[in-house]
C-alpha positions, 0 to 999 in steps of 0.5 A: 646753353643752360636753360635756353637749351635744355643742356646741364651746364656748370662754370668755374671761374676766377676771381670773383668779385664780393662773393666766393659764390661767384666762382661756381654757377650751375645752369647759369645761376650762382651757387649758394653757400651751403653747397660751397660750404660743402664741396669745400669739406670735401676738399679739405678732407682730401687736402688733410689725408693728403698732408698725412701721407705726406703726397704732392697734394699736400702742397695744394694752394687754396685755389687749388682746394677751390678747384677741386669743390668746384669739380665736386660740385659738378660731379654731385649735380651731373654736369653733362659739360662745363665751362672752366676758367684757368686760373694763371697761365694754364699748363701748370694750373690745377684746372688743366686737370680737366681732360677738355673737349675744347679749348678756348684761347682769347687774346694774350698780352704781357701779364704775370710776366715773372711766372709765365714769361717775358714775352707773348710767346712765352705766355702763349706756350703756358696758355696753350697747355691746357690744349689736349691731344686731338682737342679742338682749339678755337682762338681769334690769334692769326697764325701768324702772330708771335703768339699765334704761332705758338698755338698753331705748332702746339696744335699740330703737335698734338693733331688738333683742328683749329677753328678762328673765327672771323673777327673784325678788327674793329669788333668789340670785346664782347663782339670777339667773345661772342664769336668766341663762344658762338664758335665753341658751340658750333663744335658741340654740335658737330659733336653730337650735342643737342637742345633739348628744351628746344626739340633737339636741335643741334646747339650753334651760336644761333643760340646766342641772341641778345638776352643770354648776351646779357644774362652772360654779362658778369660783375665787374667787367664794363658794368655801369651804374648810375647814381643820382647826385643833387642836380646831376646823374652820374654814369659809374662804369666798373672794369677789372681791366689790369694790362694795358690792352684791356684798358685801350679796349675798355675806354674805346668800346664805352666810347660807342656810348653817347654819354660815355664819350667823352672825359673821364675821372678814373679811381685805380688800384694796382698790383705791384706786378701790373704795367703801372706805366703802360695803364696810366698812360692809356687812361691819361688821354681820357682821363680829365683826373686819375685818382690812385688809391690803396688795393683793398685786402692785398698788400701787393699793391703799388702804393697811391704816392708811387703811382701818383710820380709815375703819373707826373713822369708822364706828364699827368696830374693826379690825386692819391686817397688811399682809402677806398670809399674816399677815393669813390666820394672824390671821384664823384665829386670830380666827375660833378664838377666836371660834366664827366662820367667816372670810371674804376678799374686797375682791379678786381680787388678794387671792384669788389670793395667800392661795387656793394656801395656803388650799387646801393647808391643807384638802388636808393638815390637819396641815400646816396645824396647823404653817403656820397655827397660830393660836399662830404668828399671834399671835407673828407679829403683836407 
């Protein structure tokens, strides 16, 4: 809605990928540090007089403290409304705060399981927490679904209308978030809520044509690159994707993608509380060869060796690196070799440290010749 529209827009949300910046935009574009810098002052001096007087806020986290510069931010700048991201789960997330006009409830899969539950309804009662009492709640999950379910008696509960948009079963992740966020803003407008860049028309989905599609597009999630490598170019796609669902749905819709199609070489990292079978399973029927390498800046990761025996449990051969940036050189090496094109993925700790690398190598393709030689990787991994 943000320029297009004319409405003061803000959106928190979590993680970011290589910049801290990322976590908060105003009309669509990034904040800068300063402004960061800032609202987390804020944030702190609160979070120092509440240790003093000794209130539950002195057990705020440090996203919780990000949270709150977040909201800051969108106080000092007049957001007329803002789209906010939870954290984990929701009911018990600082941003349930938020006393929302629309809640927003996508798929929900087996994730966090030690925090949230065992089973999709579990998570479906924490993620619905966010739902307020008269709130409208727009999700894609059937009523009848064991997560769905959960929705609908909560919604009743609290006398809120729920709005499921059609979703073909076929439709691709973005195709289901576009008829997500086309649904929320056909409730804004019934509420009142108007263009007034536009002349004043009351905002819809018509809003969403194929460029704020693409400006809405976010790192890290089925971003592709191409880089340059002596006689070959190879395609290089970055997703975040961390449970099994998001990987199957991941490599189907990159599979619309002529040069996507067929086999991949795939460099992942996981967290130690990820379904490490469930996702290597789903990347060995495309995968040509699996890579695992360390999670940067975490000590939460499944170690490379452990997943490289998960992976001949199942029948997969692989390769363990654990550094990084050599994982990135073998890859492409892999992918030269054989024709195909190279994925990252497992997480966004991973995206955010080979992305800077990934994206310079597209911007100057002789230096990434030199940085990225296939030839170096080898020499690199004996």
């Amino acid at each position: 809605m943000e320029e297009r529209a004319g409405v003061r827009v803000g959106r928190y949300a979590s993680p970011h990928v290589e910049r801290l910046t990322e976590r908060v935009s105003l009309d669509g574009r990034e904040i800068d540090e300063l402004t960061l810098s800032r609202a987390l002052d804020r944030a702190l001096d609160a979070y120092e007089a509440a240790r003093k007087a000794a209130t539950p806020a002195a057990n705020a986290t440090w996203f919780d403290l990000l949270t709150a510069a977040a909201f800051v931010i969108f106080a000092e700048t007049k957001r007329e409304w803002a789209v906010v991201e939870v954290g984990l789960g929701g009911r018990l997330d600082s941003t349930n705060i938020v006393d929302g006009e629309i809640a927003i409830v996508t798929n929900i899969e087996l994730e966090h399981t030690e925090i949230l539950g065992k089973t999709r309804a579990a998570i479906a009662r924490e993620k619905v927490g966010v739902l307020k009492p008269r709130a409208v709640l727009i999700t894609s999950l059937d009523p009848h679904d064991e997560a769905g379910r959960v929705l609908q008696a909560r919604a009743d509960e609290l006398g809120s209308p729920v709005i499921r948009p059609p979703v073909d079963a076929a439709a691709t992740i973005e195709d289901a978030n576009v008829a997500l966020a086309g649904a929320a803003l056909d409730q804004l407008g019934e509420m009142g809520v108007r263009a007034p860049a536009l002349g004043g028309p009351s905002v819809g989905a018509w809003l969403i044509d194929a460029e704020t599609r693409a400006a809405a597009r976010l790192p890290g999630r089925m971003e592709r690159f191409d880089i340059d490598l002596g006689s070959r170019r190879v395609p290089v796609v970055l997703d975040g994707a961390h449970v099994p669902f998001n990987i199957r749905a991941v490599l189907r819709d990159l599979a619309l993608t002529a040069d996507l199609a067929g086999r991949c070489v795939a460099i992942v990292a996981l967290a130690g509380d990820k379904d490490a079978q469930g996702i290597v399973a789903e990347l060995g029927k495309r995968a040509s060869a699996i890579i695992f390498t360390d999670l940067p800046g975490s000590s939460g990761g499944r170690s490379p060796a452990e997943l490289q025996a998960l992976a001949a449990s199942l029948g997969l051969t692989s390769e363990a690196e654990p550094e990084a940036k050599l994982a990135l050189k073998r890859g492409l090496e892999l992918a030269t070799r054989a024709g195909a094109w190279l994925i990252v993925t497992g997480s966004l700790y991973l995206i955010g440290a080979l992305r800077p690398a990934i994206a310079e190598a597209t911007k100057a393709p002789s230096q990434a010749r030199q940085a990225l030689n296939p030839q170096q990787a080898s020499n690199s991994s004996k």
